[in-house]
PDB file of N, CA, C, O and CB in Angstrom:
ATOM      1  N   UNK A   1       6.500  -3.286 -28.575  1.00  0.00           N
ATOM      2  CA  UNK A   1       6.740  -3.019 -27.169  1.00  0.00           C
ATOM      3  C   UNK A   1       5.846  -1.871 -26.721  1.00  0.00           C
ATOM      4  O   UNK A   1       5.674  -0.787 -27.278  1.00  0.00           O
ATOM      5  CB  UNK A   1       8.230  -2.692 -26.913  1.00  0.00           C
ATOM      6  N   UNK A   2       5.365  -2.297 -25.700  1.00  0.00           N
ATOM      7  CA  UNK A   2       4.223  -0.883 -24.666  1.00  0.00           C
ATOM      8  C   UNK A   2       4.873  -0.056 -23.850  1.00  0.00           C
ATOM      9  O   UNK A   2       5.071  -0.451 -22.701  1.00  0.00           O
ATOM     10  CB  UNK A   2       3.049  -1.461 -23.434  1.00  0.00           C
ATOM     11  N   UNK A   3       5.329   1.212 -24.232  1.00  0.00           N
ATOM     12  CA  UNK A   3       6.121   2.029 -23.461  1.00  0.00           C
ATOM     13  C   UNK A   3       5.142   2.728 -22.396  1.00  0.00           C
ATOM     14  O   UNK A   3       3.973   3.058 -22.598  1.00  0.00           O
ATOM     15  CB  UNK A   3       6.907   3.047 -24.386  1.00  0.00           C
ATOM     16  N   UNK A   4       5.876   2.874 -21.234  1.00  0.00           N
ATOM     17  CA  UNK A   4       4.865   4.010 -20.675  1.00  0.00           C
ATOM     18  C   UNK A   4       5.822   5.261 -19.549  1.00  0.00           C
ATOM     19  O   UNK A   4       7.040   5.093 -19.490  1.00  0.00           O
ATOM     20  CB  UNK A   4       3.435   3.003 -19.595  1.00  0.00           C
ATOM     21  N   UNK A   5       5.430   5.995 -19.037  1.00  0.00           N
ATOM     22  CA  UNK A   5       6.449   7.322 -18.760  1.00  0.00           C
ATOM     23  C   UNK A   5       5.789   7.090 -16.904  1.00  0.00           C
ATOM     24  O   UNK A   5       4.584   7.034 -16.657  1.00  0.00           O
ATOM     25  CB  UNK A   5       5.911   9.411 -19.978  1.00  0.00           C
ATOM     26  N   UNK A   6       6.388   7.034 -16.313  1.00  0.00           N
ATOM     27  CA  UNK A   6       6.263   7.146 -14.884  1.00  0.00           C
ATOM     28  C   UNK A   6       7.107   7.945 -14.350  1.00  0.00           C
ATOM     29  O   UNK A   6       8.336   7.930 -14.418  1.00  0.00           O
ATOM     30  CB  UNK A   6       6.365   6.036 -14.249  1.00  0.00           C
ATOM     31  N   UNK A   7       5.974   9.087 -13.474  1.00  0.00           N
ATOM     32  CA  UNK A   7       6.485  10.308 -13.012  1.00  0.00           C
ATOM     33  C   UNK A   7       7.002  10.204 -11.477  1.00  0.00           C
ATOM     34  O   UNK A   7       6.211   9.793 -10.628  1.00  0.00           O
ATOM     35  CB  UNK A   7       5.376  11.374 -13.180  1.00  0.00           C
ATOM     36  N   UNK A   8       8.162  10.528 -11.159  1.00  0.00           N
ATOM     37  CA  UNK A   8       8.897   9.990  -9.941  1.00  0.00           C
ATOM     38  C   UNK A   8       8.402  11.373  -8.904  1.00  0.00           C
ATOM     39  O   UNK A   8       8.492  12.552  -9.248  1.00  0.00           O
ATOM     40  CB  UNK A   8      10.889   9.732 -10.247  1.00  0.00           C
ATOM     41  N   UNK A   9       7.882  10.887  -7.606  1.00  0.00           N
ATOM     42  CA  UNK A   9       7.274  12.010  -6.745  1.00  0.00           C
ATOM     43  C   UNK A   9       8.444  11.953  -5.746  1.00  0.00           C
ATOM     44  O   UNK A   9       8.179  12.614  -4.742  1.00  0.00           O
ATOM     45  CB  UNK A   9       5.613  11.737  -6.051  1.00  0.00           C
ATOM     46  N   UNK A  10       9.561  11.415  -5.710  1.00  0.00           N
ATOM     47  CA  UNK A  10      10.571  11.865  -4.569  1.00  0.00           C
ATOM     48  C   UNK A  10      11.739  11.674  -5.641  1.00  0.00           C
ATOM     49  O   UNK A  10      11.620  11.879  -6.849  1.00  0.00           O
ATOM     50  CB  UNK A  10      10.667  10.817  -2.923  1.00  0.00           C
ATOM     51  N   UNK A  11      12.829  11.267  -5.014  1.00  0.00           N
ATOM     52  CA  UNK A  11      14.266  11.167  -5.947  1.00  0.00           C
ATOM     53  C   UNK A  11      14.593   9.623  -6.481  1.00  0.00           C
ATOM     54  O   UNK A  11      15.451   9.237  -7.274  1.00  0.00           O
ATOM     55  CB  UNK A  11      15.713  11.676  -4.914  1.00  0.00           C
ATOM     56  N   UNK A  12      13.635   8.930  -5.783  1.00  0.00           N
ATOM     57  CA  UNK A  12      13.801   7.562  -6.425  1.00  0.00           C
ATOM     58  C   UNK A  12      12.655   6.529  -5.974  1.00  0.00           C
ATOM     59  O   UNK A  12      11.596   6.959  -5.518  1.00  0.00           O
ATOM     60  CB  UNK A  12      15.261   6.959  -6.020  1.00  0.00           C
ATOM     61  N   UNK A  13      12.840   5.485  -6.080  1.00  0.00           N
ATOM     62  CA  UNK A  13      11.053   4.502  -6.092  1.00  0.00           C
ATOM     63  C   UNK A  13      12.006   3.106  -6.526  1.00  0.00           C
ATOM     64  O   UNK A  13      12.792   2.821  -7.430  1.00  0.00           O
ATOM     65  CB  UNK A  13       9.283   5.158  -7.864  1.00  0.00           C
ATOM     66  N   UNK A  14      11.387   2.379  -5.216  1.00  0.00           N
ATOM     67  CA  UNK A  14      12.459   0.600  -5.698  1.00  0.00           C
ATOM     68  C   UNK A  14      11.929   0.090  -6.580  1.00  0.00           C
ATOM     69  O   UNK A  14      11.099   0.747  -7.208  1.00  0.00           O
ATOM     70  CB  UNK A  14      12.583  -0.835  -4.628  1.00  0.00           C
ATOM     71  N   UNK A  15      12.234  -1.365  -6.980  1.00  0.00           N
ATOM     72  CA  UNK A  15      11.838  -1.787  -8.416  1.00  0.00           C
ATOM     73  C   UNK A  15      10.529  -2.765  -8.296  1.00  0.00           C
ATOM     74  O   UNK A  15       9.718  -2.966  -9.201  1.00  0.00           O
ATOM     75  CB  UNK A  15      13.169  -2.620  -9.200  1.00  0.00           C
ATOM     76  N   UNK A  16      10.502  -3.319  -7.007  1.00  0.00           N
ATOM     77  CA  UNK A  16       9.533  -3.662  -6.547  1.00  0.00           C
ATOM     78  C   UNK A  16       8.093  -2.665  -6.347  1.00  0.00           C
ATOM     79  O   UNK A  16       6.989  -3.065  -6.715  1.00  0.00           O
ATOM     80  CB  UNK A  16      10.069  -4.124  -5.543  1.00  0.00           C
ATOM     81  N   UNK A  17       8.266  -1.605  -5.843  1.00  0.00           N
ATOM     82  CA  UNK A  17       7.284  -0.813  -5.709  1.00  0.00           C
ATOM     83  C   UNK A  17       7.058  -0.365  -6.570  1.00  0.00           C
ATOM     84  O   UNK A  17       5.848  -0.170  -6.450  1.00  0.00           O
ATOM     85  CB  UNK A  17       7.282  -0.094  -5.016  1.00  0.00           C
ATOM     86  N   UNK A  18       7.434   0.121  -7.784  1.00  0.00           N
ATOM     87  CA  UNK A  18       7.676   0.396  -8.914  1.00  0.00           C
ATOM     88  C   UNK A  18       6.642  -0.653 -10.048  1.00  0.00           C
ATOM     89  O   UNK A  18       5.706  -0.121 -10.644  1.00  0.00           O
ATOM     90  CB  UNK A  18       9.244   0.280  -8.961  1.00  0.00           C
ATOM     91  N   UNK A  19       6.927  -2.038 -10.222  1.00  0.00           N
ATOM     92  CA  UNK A  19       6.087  -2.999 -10.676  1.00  0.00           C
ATOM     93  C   UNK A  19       4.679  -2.641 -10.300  1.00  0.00           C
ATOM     94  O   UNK A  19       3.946  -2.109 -11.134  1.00  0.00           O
ATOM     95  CB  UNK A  19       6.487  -4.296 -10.173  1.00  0.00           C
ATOM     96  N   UNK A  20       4.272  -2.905  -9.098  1.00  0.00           N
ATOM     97  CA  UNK A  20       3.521  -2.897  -7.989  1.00  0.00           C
ATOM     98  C   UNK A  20       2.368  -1.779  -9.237  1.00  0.00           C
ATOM     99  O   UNK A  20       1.481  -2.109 -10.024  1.00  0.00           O
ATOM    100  CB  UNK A  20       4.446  -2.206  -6.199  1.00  0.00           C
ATOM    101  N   UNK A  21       3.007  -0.340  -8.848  1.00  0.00           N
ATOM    102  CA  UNK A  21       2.353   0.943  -9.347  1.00  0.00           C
ATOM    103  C   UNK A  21       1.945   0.958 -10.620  1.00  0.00           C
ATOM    104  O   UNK A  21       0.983   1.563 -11.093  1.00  0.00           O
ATOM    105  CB  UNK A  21       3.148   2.029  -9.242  1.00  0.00           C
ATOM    106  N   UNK A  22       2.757   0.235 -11.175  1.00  0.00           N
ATOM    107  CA  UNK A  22       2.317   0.368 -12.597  1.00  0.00           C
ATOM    108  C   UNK A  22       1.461  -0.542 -12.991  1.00  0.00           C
ATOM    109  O   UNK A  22       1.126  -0.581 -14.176  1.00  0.00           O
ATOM    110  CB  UNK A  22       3.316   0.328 -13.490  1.00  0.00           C
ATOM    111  N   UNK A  23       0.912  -1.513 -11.981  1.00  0.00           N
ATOM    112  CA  UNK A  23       0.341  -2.612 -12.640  1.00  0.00           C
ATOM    113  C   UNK A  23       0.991  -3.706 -13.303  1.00  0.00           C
ATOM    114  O   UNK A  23       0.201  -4.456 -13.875  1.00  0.00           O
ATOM    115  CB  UNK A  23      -0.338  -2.176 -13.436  1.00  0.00           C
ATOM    116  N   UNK A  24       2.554  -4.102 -13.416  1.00  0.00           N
ATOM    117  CA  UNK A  24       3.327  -5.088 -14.217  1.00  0.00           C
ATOM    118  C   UNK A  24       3.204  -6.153 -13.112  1.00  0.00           C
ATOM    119  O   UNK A  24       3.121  -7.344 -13.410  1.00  0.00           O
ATOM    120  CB  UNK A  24       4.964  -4.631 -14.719  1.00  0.00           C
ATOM    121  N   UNK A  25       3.193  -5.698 -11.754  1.00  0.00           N
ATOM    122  CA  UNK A  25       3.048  -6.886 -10.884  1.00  0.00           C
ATOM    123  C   UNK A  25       1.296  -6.833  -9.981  1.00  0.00           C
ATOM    124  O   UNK A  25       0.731  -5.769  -9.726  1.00  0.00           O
ATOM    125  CB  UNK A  25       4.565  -6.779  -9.661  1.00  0.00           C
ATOM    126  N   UNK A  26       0.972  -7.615  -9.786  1.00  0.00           N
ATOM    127  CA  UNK A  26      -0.303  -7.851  -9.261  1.00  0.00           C
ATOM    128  C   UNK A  26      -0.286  -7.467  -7.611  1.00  0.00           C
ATOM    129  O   UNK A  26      -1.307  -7.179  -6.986  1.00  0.00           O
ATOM    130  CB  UNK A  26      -0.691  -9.424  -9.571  1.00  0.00           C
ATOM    131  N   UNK A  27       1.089  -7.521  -7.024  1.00  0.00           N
ATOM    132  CA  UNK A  27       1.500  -7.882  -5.921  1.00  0.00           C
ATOM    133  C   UNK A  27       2.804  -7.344  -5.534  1.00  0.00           C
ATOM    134  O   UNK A  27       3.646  -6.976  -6.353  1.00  0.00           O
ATOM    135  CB  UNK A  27       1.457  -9.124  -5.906  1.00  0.00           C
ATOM    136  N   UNK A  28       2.961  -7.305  -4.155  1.00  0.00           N
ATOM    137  CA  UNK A  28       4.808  -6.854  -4.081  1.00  0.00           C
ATOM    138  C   UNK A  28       5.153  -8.623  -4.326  1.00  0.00           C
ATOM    139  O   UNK A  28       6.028  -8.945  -5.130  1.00  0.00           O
ATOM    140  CB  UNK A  28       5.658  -5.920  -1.911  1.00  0.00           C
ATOM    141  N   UNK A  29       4.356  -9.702  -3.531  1.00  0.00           N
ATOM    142  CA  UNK A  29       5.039 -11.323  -3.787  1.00  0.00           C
ATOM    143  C   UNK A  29       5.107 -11.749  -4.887  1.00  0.00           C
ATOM    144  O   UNK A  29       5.795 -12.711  -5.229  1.00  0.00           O
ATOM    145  CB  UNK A  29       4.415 -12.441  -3.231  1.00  0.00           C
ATOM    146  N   UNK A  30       4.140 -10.846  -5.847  1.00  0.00           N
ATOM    147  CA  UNK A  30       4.075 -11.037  -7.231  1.00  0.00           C
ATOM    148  C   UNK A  30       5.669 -10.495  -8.174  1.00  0.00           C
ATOM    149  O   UNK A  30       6.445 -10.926  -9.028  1.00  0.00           O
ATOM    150  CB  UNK A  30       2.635 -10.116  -7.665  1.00  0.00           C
ATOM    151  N   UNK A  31       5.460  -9.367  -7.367  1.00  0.00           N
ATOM    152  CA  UNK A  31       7.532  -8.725  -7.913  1.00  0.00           C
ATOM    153  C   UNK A  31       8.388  -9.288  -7.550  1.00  0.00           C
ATOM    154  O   UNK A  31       9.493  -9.350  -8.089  1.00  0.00           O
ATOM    155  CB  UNK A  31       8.291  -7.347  -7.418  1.00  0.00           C
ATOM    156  N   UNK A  32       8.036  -9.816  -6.552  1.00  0.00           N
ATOM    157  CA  UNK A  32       9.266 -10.558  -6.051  1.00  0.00           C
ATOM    158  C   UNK A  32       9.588 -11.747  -6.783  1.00  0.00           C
ATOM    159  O   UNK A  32      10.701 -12.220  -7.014  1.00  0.00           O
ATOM    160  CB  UNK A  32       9.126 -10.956  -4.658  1.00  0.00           C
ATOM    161  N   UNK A  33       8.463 -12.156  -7.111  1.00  0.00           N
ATOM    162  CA  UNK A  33       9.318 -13.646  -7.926  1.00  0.00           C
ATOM    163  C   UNK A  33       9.713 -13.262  -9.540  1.00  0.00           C
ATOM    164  O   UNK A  33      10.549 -13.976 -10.095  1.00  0.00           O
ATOM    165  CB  UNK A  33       8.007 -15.315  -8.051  1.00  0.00           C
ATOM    166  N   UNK A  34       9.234 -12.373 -10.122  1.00  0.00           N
ATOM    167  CA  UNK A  34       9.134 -11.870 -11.175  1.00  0.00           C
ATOM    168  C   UNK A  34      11.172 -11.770 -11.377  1.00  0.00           C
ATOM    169  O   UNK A  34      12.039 -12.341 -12.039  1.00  0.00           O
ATOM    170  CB  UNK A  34       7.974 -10.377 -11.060  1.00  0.00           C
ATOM    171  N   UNK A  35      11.056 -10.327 -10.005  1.00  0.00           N
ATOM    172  CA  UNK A  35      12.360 -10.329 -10.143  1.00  0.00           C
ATOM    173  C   UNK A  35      13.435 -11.414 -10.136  1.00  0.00           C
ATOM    174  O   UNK A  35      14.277 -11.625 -11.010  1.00  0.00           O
ATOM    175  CB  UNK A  35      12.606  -9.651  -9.401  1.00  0.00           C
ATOM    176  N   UNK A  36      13.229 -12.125  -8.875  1.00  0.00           N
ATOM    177  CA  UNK A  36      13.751 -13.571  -8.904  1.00  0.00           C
ATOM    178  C   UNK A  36      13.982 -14.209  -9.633  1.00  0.00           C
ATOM    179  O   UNK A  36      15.064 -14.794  -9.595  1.00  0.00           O
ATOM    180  CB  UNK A  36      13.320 -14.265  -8.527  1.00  0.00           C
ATOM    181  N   UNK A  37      13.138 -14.403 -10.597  1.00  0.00           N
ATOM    182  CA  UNK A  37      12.893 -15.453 -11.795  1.00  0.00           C
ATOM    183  C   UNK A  37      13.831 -14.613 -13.137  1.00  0.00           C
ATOM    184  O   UNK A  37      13.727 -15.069 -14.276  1.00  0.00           O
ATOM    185  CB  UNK A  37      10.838 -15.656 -12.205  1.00  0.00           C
ATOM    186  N   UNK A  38      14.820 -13.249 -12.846  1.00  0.00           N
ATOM    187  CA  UNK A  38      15.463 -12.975 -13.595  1.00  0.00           C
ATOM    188  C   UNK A  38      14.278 -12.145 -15.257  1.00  0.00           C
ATOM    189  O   UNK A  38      14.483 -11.813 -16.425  1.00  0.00           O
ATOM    190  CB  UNK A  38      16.373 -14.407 -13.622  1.00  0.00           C
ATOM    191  N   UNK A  39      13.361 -12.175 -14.489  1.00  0.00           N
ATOM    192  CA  UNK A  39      12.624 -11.276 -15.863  1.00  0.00           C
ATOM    193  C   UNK A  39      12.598 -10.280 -15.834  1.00  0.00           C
ATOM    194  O   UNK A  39      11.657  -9.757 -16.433  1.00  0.00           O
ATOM    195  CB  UNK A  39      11.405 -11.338 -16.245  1.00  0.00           C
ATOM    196  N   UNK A  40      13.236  -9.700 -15.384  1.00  0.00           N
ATOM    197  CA  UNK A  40      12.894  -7.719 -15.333  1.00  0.00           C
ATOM    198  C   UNK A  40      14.558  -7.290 -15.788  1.00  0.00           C
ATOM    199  O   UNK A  40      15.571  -7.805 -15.316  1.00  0.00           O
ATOM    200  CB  UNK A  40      12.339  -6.785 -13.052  1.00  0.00           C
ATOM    201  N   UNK A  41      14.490  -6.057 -16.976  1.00  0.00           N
ATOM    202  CA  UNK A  41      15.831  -5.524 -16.719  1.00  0.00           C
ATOM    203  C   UNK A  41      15.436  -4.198 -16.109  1.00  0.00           C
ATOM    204  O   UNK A  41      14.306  -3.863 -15.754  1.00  0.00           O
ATOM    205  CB  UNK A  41      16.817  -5.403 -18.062  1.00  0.00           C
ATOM    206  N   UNK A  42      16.905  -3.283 -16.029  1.00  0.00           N
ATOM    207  CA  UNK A  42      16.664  -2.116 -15.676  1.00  0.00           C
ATOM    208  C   UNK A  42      17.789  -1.656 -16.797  1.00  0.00           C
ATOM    209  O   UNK A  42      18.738  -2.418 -16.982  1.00  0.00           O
ATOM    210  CB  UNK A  42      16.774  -1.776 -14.040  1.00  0.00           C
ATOM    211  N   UNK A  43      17.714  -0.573 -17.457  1.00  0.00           N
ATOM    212  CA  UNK A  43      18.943  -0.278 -18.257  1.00  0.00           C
ATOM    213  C   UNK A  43      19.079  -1.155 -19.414  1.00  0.00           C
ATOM    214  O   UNK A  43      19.612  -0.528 -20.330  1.00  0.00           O
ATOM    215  CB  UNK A  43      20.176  -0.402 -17.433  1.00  0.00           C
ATOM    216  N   UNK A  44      18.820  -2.299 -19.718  1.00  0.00           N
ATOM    217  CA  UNK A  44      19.168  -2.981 -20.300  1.00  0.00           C
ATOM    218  C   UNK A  44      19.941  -4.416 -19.726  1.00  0.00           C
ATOM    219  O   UNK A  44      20.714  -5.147 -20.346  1.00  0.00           O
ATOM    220  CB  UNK A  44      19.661  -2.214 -20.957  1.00  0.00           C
ATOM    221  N   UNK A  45      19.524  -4.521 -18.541  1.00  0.00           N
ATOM    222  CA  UNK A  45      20.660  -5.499 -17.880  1.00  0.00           C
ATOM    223  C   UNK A  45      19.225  -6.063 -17.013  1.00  0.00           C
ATOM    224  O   UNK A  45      18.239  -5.391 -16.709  1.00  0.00           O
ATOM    225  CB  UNK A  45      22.358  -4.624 -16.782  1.00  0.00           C
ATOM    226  N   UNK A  46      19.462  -7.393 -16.764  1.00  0.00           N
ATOM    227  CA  UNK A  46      18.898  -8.098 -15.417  1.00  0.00           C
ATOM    228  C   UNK A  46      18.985  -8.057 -14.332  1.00  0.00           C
ATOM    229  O   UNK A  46      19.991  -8.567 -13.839  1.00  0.00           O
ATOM    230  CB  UNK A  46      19.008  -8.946 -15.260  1.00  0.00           C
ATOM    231  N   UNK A  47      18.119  -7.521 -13.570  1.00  0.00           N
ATOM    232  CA  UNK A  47      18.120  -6.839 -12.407  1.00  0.00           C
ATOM    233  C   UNK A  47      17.277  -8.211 -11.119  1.00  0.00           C
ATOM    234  O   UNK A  47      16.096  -8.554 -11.187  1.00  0.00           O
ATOM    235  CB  UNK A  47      17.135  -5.138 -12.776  1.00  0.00           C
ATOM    236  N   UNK A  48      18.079  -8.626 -10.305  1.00  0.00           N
ATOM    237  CA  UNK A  48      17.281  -8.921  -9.132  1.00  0.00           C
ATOM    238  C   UNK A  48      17.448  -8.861  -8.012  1.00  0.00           C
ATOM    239  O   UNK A  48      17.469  -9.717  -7.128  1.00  0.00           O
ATOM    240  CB  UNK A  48      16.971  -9.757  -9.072  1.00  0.00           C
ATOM    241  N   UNK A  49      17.669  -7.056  -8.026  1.00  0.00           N
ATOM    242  CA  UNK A  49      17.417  -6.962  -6.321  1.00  0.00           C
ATOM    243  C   UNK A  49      16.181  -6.020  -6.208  1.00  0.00           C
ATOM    244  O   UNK A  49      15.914  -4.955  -6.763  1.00  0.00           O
ATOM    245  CB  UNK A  49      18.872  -6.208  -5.344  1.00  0.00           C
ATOM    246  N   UNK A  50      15.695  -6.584  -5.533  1.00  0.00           N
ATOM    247  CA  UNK A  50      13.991  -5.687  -5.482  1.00  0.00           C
ATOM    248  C   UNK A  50      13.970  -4.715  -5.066  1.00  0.00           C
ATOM    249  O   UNK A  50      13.086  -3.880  -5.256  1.00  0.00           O
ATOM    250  CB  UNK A  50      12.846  -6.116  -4.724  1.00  0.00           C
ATOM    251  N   UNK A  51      14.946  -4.591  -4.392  1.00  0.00           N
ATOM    252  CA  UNK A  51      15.528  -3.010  -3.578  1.00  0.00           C
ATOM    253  C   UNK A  51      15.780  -2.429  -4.578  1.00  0.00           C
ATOM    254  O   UNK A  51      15.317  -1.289  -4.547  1.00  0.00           O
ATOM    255  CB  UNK A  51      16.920  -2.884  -2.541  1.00  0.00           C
ATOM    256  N   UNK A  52      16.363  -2.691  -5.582  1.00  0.00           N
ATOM    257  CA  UNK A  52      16.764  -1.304  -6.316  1.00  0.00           C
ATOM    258  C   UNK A  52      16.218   0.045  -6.748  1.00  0.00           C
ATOM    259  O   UNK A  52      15.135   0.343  -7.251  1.00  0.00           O
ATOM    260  CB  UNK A  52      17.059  -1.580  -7.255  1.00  0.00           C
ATOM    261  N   UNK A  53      17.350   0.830  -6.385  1.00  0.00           N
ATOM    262  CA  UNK A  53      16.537   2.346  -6.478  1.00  0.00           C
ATOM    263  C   UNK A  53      16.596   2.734  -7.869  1.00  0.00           C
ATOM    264  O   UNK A  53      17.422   2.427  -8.729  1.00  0.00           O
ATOM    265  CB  UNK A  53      17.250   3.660  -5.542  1.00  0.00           C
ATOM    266  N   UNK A  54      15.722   3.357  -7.924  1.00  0.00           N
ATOM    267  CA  UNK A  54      15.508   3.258  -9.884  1.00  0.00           C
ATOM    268  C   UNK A  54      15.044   5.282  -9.544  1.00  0.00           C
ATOM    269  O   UNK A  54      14.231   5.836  -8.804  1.00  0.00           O
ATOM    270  CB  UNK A  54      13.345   1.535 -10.902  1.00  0.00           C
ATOM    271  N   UNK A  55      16.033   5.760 -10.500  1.00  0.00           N
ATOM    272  CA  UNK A  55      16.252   7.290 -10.383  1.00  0.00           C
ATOM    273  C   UNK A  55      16.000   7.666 -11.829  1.00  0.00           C
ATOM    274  O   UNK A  55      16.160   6.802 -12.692  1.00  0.00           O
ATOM    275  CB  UNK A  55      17.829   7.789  -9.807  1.00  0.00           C
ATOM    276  N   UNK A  56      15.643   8.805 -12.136  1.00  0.00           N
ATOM    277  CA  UNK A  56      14.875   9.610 -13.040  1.00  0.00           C
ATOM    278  C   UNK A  56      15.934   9.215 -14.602  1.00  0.00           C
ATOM    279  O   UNK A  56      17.098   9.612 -14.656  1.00  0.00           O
ATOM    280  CB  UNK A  56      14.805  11.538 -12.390  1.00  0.00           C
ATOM    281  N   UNK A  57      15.492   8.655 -15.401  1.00  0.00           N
ATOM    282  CA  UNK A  57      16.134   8.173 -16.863  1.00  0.00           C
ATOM    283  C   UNK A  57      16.111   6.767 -16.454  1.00  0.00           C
ATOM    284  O   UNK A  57      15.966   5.950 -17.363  1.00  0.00           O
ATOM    285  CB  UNK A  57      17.824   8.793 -17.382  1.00  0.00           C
ATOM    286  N   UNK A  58      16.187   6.487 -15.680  1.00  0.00           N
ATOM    287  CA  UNK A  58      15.877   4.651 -15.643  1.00  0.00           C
ATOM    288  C   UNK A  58      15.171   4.113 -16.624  1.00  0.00           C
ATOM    289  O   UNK A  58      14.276   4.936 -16.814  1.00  0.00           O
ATOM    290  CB  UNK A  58      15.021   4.091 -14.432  1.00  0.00           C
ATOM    291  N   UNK A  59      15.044   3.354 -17.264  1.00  0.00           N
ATOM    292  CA  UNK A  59      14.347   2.359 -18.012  1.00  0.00           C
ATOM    293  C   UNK A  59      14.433   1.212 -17.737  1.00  0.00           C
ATOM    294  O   UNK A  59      15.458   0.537 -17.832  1.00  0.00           O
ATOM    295  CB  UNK A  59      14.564   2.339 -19.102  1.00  0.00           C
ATOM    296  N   UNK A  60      12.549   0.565 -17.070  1.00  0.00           N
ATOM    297  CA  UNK A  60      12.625  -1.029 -16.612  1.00  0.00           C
ATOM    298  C   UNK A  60      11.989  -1.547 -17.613  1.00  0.00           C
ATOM    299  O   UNK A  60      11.437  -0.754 -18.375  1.00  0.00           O
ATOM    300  CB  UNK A  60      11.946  -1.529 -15.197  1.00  0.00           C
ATOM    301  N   UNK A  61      11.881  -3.054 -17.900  1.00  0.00           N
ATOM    302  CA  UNK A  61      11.323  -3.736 -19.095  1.00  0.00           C
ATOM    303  C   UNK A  61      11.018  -5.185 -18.623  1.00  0.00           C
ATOM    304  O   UNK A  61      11.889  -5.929 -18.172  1.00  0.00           O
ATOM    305  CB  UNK A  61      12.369  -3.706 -20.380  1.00  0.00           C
ATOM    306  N   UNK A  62      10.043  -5.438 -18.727  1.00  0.00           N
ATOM    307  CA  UNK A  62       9.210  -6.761 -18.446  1.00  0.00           C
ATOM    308  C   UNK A  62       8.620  -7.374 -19.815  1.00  0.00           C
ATOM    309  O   UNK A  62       7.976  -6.690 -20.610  1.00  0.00           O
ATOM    310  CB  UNK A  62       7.900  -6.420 -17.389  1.00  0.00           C
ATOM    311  N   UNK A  63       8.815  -8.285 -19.939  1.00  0.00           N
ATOM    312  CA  UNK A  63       8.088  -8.886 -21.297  1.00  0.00           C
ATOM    313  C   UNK A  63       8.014  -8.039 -22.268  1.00  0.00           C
ATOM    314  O   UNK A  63       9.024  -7.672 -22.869  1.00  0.00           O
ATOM    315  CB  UNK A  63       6.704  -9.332 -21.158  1.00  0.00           C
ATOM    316  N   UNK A  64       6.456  -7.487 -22.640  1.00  0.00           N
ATOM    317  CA  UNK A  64       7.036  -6.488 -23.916  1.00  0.00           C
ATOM    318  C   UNK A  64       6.749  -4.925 -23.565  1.00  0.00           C
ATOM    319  O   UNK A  64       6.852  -3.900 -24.240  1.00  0.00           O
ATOM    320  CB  UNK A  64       6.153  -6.861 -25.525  1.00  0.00           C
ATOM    321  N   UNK A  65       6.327  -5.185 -22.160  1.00  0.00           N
ATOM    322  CA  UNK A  65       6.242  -3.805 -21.436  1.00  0.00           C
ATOM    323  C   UNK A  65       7.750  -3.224 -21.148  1.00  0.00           C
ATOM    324  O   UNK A  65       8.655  -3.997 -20.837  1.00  0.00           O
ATOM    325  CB  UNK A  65       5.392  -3.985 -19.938  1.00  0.00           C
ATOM    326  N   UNK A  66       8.012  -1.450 -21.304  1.00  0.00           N
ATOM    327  CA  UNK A  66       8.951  -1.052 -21.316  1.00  0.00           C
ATOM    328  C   UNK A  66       8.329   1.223 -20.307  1.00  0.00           C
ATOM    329  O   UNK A  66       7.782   2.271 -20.648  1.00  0.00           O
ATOM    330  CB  UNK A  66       9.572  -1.509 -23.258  1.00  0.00           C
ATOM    331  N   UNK A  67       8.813   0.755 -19.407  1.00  0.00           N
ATOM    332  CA  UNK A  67       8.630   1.616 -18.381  1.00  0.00           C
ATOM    333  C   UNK A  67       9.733   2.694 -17.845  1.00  0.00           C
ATOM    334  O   UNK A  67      10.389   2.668 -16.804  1.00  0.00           O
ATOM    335  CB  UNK A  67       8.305   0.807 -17.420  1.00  0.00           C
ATOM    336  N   UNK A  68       9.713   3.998 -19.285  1.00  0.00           N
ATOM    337  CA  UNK A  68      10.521   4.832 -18.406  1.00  0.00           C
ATOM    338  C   UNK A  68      10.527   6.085 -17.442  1.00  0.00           C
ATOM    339  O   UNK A  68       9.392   6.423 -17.107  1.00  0.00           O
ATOM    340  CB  UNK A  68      11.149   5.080 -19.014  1.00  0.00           C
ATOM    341  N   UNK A  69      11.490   6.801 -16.954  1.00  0.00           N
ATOM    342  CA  UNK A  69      11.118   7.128 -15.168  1.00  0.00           C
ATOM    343  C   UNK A  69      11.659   8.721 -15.914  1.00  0.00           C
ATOM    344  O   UNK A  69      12.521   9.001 -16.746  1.00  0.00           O
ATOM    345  CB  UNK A  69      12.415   6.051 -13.300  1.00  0.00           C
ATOM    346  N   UNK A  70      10.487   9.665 -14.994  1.00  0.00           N
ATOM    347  CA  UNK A  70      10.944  10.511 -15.234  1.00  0.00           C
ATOM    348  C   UNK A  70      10.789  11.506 -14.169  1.00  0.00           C
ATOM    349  O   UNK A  70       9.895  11.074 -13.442  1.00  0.00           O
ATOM    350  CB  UNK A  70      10.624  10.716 -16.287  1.00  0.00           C
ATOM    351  N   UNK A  71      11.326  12.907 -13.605  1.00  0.00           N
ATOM    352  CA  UNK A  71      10.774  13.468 -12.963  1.00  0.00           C
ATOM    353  C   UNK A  71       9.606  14.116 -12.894  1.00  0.00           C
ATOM    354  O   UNK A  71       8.770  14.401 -13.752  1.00  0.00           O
ATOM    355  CB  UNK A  71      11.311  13.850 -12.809  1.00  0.00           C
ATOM    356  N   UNK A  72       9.695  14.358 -11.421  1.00  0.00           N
ATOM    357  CA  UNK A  72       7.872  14.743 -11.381  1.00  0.00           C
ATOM    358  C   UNK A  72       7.778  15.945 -11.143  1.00  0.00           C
ATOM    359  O   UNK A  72       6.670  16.474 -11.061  1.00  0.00           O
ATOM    360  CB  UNK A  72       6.861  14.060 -10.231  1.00  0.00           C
TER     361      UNK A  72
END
């Protein structure tokens, strides 16, 4: 698994925009189906609301990418 540390510049960042930044999605339409399609967790759980606010200790995970949030 490819971990990587993303530094949060306000108090939180959705999960969509979030993909987006890191490069896991190509696209926000690209996150969107991603999420849709039930492939993303957050925490350990399946996440599909694209809205979600993802706050500092979050951990998201896509395939074998694994993205955790930290303050900035």
């Amino acid at each position: 698994m490819h971990a990587t540390d993303f530094a949060l510049r306000g108090d939180h960042i959705t999960l969509d925009a979030l993909l987006k930044a890191t490069g896991l999605a190509a696209s926000g339409g690209a996150a969107k189906v991603l999420i849709a399609e039930g492939q993303v967790q957050v925490n350990g759980q399946t996440e599909k609301r694209r809205g979600r606010k993802l706050r500092t200790g979050d951990e998201v995970a896509l395939g074998d990418a694994l993205v955790h949030l930290r303050g900035g």
